[in-house]
PASEBA-1860 file (N, C-alpha, C; in nm, 3 decimals):
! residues 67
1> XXXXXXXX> 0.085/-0.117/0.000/0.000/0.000/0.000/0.090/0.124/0.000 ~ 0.050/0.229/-0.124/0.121/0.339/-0.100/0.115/0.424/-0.006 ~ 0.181/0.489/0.083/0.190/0.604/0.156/0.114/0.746/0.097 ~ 0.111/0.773/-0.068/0.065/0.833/-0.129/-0.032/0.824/-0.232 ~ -0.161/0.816/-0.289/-0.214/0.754/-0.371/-0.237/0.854/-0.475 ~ -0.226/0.897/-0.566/-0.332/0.989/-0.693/-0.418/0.929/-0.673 ~ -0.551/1.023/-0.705/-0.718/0.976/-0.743/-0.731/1.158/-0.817 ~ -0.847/1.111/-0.877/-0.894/1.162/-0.963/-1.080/1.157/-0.902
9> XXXXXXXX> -1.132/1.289/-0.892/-1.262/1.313/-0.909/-1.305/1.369/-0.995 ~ -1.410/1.357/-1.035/-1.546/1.392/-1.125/-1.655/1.393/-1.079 ~ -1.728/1.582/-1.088/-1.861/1.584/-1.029/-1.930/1.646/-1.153 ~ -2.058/1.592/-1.132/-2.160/1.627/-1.198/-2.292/1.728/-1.154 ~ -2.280/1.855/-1.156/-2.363/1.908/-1.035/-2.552/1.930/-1.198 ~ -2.629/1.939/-1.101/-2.758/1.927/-1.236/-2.849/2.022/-1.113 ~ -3.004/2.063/-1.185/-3.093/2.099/-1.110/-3.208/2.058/-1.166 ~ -3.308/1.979/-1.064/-3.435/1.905/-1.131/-3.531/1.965/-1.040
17> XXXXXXXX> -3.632/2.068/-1.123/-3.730/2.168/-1.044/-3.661/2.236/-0.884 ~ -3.716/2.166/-0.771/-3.631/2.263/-0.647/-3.516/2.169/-0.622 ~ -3.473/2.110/-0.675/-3.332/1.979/-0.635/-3.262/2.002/-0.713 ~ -3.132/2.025/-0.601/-2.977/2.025/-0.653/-2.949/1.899/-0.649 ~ -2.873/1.877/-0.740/-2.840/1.736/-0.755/-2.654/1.709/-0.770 ~ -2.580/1.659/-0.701/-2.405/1.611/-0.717/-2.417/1.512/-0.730 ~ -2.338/1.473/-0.813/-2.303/1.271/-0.836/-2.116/1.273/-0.861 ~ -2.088/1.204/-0.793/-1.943/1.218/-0.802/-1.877/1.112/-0.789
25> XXXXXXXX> -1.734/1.103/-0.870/-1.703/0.958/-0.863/-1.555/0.982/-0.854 ~ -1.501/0.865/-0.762/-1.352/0.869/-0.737/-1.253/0.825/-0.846 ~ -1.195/0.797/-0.884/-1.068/0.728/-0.926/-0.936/0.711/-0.888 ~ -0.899/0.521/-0.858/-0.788/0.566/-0.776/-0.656/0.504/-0.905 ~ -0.551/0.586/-0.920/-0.454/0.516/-1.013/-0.337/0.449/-0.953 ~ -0.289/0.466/-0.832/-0.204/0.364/-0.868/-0.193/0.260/-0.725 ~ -0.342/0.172/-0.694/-0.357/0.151/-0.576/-0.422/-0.031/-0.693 ~ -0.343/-0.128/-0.611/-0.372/-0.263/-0.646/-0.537/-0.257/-0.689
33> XXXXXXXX> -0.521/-0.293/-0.815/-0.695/-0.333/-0.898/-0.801/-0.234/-0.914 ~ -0.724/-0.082/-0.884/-0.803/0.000/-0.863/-0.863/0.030/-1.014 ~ -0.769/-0.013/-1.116/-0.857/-0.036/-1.270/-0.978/-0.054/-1.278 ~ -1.015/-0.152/-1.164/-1.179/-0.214/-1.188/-1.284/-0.230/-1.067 ~ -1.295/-0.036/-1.038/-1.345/-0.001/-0.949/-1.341/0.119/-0.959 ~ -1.493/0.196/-0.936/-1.481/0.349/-0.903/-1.578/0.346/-0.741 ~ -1.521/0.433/-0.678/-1.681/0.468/-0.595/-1.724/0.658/-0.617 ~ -1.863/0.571/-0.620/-1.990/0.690/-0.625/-2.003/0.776/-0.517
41> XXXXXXXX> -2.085/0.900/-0.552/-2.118/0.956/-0.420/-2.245/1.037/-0.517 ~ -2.351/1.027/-0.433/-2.471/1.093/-0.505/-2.549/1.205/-0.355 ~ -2.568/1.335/-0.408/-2.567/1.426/-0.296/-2.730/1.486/-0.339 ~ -2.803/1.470/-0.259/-2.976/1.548/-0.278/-2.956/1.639/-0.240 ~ -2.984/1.785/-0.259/-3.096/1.924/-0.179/-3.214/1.942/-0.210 ~ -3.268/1.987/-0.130/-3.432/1.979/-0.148/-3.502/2.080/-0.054 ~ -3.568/2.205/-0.083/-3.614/2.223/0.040/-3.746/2.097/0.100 ~ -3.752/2.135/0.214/-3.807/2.045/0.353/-3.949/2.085/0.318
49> XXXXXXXX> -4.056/2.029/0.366/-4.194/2.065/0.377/-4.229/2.109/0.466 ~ -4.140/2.132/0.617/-4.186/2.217/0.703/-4.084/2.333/0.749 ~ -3.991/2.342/0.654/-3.902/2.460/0.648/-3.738/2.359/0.617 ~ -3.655/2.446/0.606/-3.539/2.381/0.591/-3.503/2.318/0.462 ~ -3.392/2.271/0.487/-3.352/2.155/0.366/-3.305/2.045/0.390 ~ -3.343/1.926/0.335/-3.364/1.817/0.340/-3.239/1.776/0.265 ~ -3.174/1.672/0.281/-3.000/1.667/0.254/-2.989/1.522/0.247 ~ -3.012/1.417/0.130/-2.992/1.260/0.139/-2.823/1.256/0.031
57> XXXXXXXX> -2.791/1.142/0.112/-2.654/1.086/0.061/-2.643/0.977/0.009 ~ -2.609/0.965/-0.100/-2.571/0.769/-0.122/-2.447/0.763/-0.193 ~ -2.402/0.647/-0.118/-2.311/0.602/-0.174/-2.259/0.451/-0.203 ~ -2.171/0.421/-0.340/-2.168/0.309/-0.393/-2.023/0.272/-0.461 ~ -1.993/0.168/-0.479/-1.889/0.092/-0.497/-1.867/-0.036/-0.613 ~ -1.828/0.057/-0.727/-1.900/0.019/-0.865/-1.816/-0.076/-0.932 ~ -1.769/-0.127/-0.909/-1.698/-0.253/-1.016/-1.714/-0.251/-1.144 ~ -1.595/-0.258/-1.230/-1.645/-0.222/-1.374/-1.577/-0.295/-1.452
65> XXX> -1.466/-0.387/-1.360/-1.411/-0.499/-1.424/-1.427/-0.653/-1.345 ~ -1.444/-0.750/-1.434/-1.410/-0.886/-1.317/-1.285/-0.896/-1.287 ~ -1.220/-0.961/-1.144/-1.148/-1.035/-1.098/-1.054/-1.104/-1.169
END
């Protein structure tokens, strides 16, 4: 394992009626098998229905090559 890794992000920011929308994805280059693997990150805003904003997170771990 390196002490140091490069990665590489990419975000996608969009707006769908009152929702902000981020989707973002890692890349790691020089970390064992990291070729065949990204992870996700998907970010909601929204205002709230009783004030505020409403804030959901997901995240995922995408395989894009076999073993």
């Amino acid at each position: 394992m390196p002490e140091v890794s490069k990665l590489t992000n990419t975000w996608h920011l969009s707006f769908h009626d009152e929702e902000i929308r981020l989707f973002g994805q890692t890349y790691s280059h020089d970390l064992a098998c990291s070729d065949r693997f990204r992870t996700q990150q998907f970010h909601s805003y929204r205002p709230h229905p009783s004030g505020g904003v409403e804030f959901r997170f997901w995240a995922n771990f995408a395989v894009i090559k076999s073993m």
